[in-house]
PLY file of the C-alpha trace (Angstrom):
ply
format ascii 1.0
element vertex 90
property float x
property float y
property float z
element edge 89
property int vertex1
property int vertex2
end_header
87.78 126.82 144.31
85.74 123.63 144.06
84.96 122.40 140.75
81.52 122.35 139.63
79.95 119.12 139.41
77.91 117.89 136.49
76.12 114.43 136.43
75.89 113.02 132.63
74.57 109.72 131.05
77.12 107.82 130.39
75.91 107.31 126.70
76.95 110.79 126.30
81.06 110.32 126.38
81.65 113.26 123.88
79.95 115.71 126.20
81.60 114.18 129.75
85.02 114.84 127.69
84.62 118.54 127.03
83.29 119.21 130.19
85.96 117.56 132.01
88.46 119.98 129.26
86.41 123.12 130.11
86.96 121.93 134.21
83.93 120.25 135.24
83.91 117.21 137.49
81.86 115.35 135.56
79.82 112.19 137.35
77.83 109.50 136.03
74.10 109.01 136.22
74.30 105.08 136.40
73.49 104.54 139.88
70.64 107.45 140.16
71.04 111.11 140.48
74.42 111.97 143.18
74.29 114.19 145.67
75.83 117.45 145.87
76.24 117.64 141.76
75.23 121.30 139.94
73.81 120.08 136.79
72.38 117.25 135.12
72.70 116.23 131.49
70.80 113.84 129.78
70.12 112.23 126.25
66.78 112.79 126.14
63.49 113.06 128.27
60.80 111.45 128.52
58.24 110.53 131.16
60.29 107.99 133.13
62.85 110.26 133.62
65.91 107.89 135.40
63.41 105.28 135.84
61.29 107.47 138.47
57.50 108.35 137.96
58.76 112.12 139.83
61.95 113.65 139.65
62.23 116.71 141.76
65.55 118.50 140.90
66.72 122.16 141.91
69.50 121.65 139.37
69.39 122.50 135.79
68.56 119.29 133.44
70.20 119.50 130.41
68.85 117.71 127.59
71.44 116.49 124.88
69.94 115.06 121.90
70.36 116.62 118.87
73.22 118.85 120.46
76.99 118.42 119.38
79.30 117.80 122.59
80.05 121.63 122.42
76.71 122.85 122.43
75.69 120.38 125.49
78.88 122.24 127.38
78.03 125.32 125.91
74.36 125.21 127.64
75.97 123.67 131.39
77.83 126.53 131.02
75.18 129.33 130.35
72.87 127.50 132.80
75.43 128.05 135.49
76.85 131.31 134.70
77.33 133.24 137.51
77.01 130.26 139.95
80.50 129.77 140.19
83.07 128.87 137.86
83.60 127.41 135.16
81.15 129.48 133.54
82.56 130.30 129.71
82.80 127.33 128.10
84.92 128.18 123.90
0 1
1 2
2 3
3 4
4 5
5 6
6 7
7 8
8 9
9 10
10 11
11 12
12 13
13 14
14 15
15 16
16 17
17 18
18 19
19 20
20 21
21 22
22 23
23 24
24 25
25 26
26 27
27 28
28 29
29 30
30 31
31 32
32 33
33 34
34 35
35 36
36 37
37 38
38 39
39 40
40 41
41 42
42 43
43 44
44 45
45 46
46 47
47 48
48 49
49 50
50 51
51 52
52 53
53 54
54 55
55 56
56 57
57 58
58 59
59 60
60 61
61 62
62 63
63 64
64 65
65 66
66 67
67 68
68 69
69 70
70 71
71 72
72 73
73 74
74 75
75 76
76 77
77 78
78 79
79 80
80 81
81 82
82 83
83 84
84 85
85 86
86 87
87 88
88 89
């Protein structure tokens, strides 16, 4: 089974380590959003989103702040359950 790609900031290095120990492929979001990923997660929102006016995504965004690096993984996970695996993230 392929592993579920997740793009993350790369300010957000607690979070990309638990969801690479729960089994995510985790990318980064430095060069833009990447193809083919199943889940974005972000520190923050705002209007500028990735430095676009529009961002048009048929991925879940997950925004971060003021979660711990369990909760963020926690919420991939319950975004994506029953999309494919993993989707239990303890």
């Amino acid at each position: 089974m392929q592993l579920r790609r997740i793009a993350v900031e790369d300010s957000l290095a607690p979070v990309k380590a638990r969801l690479r120990a729960a089994g995510f492929e985790v990318v980064s979001l430095a060069g833009g959003i990447p193809d083919g990923i199943d889940a974005i997660v972000v520190n923050g929102l705002d209007d500028n989103f990735l430095g676009r006016q529009n961002v048009v995504s048929r991925v879940p965004i997950i925004n971060a702040s003021g979660l711990t690096a369990e909760e963020a993984a926690g919420e991939v996970g319950r975004r994506l359950g029953g999309r494919g695996q993993p989707a239990r993230i303890t």
